[in-house]
C-alpha positions in Angstrom: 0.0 0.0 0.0 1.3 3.5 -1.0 -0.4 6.9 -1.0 -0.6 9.4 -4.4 -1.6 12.8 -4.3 -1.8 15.2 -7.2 -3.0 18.7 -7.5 -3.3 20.3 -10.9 -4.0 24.5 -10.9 -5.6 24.7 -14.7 -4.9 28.4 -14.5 -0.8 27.8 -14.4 -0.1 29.0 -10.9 2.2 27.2 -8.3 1.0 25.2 -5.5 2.3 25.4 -2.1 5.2 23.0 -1.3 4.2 23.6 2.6 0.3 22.7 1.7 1.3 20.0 -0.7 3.4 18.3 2.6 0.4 18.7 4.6 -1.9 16.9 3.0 0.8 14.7 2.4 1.1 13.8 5.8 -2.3 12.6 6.3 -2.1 9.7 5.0 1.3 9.3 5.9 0.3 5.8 7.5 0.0 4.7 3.8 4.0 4.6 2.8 6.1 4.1 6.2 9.5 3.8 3.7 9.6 7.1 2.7 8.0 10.5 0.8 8.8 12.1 -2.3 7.8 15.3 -4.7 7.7 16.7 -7.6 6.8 20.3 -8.4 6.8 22.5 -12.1 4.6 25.2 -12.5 0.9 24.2 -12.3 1.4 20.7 -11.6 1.9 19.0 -7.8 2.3 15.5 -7.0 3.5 13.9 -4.0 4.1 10.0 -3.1 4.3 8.1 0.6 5.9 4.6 -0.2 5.6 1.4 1.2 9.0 -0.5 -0.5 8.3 -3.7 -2.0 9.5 -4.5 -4.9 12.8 -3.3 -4.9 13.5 -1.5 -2.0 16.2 1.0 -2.7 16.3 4.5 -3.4 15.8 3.3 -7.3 12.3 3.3 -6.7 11.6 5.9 -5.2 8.7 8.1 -6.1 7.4 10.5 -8.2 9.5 8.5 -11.0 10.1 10.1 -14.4 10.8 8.4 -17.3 14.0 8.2 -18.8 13.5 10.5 -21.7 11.8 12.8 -18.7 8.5 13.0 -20.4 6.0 11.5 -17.8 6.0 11.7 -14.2 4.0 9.2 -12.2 2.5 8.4 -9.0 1.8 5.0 -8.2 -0.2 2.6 -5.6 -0.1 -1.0 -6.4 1.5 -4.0 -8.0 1.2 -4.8 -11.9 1.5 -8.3 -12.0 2.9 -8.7 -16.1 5.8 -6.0 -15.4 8.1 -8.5 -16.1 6.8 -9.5 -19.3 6.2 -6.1 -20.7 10.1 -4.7 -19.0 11.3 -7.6 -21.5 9.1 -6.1 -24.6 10.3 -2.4 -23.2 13.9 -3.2 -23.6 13.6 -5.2 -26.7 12.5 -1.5 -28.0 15.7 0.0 -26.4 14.7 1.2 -23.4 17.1 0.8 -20.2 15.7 0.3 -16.3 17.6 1.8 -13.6 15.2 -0.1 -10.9 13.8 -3.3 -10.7 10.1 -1.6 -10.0 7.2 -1.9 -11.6 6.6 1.7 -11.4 9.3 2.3 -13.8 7.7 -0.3 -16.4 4.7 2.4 -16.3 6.9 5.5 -16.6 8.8 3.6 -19.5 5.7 2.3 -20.9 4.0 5.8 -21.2 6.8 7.3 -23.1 7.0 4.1 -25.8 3.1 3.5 -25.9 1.5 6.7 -24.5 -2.1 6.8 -22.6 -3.1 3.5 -24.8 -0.1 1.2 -22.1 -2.9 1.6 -19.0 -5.1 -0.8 -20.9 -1.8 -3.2 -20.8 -1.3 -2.9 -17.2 -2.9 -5.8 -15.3 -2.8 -6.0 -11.7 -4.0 -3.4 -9.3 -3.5 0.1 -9.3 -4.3 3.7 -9.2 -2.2 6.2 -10.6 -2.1 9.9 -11.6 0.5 10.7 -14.7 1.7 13.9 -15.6 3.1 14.5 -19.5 5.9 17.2 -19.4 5.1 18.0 -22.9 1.3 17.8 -23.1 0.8 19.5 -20.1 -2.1 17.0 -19.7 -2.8 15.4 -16.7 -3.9 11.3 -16.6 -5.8 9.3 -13.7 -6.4 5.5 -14.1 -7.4 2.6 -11.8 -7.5 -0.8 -12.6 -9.9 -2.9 -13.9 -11.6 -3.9 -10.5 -11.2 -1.0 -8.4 -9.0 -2.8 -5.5 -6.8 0.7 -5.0 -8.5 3.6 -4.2 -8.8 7.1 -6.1 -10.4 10.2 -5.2 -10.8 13.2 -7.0 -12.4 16.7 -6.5 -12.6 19.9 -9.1 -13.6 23.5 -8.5 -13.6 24.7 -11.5 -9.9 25.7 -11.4 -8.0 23.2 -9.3 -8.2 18.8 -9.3 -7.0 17.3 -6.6 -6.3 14.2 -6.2 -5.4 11.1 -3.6 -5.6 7.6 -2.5 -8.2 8.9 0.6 -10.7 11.7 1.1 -8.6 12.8 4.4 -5.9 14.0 1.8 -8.1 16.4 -0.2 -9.8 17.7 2.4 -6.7 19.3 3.8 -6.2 21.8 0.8 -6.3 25.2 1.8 -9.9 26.1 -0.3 -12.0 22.8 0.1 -14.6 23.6 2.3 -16.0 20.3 4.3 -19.7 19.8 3.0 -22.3 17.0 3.3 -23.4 15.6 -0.2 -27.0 14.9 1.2 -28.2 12.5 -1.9 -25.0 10.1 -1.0 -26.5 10.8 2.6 -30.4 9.6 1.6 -28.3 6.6 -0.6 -26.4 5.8 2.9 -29.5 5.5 4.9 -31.4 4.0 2.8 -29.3 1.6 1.5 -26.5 1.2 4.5 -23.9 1.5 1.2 -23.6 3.8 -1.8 -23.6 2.1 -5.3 -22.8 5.6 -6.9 -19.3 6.7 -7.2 -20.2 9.7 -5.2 -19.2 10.1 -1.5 -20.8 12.1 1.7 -18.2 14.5 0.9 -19.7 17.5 -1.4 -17.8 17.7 -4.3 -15.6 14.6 -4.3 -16.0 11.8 -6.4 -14.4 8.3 -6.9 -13.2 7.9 -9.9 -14.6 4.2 -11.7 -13.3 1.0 -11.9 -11.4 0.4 -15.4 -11.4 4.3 -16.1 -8.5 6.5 -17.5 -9.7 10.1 -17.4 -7.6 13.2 -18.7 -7.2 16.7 -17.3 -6.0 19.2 -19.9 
């Protein structure tokens, strides 16, 4: 278990480093090995790991790909890394890590958006395209890793839990009081809306863009 969080300003202005590490730090609990960020311009992710596969510094988090056009966070194992690493470097490309998040950050810049559909395992991850300057978010097939989103008009955020995006400085805690009437009636919500105003979980099998 890791913990992503992303926050995209679509009106080109920097986020906070100090609010980016405090909404970080909630869910600390998620990544006990270590923290990492990466900052340009409009653009803010941020990464708690848990190491697993390959435990050095290697894999560390945000990772960029080698030609430095993609920058990804990343919670969760891809269980064919190995098979598509092999069909990577066939193509020429070189690993630094034994991670699977590297296979993703490699697999982007050969394949672009269309390498999610190749992932299988389980996963939720928010890509960032140097170039583009569009923003991906995709979760895996079954929706075992978690992925919330909310959008004001001029900022997404993004995280692995709610607690995350409720920390930045201009959300403002609200009950969304359909989810509410779905809770009580229900005891579960079958909608990808939660109780909190605003935020959303983004579907099983879905790869949305932010541009």
């Amino acid at each position: 278990m890791c913990g992503i969080l992303g926050v995209f300003n679509l009106s080109g202005e920097a986020f906070s480093k100090k609010n980016l590490e405090a909404m970080l730090l909630t869910i600390a609990h998620r990544g006990p090995d270590g923290e990492g960020y990466y900052t340009n311009e409009s653009i803010s992710l941020a990464h708690r790991r848990l190491s697993i596969i390959d435990t050095s510094n290697n894999g560390s988090q945000p990772m960029m790909s080698s030609n430095k056009e993609w920058v990804i966070v990343f919670n969760g194992c891809i269980y064919n890394y190995l098979e598509l690493k092999k069909e990577l470097q066939l193509k020429g490309h070189s690993f630094v890590s034994n991670t699977d998040t590297e296979v993703i950050s490699e697999g982007l810049s050969a394949y672009g958006p269309e390498f999610f559909q190749r992932l299988d395992g389980m996963f939720a991850i928010g890509a960032w395209n140097t170039k583009t300057k569009n923003l991906y978010l995709s979760r895996d097939r079954y929706g075992v890793k978690p992925l919330y989103y909310w959008f004001n008009g001029k900022t997404l955020v993004f995280a692995s839990e709610i607690k995350a995006i409720i920390k930045h400085p201009e959300f403002k805690v609200g009950v969304n009081l359909n989810a509410l009437n779905e809770y009580f009636t229900f005891q579960n919500l079958f909608t990808y809306s939660t109780l909190f105003e605003g935020v959303t979980m983004l579907p099983p099998a879905n790869t949305v863009k932010i541009n």
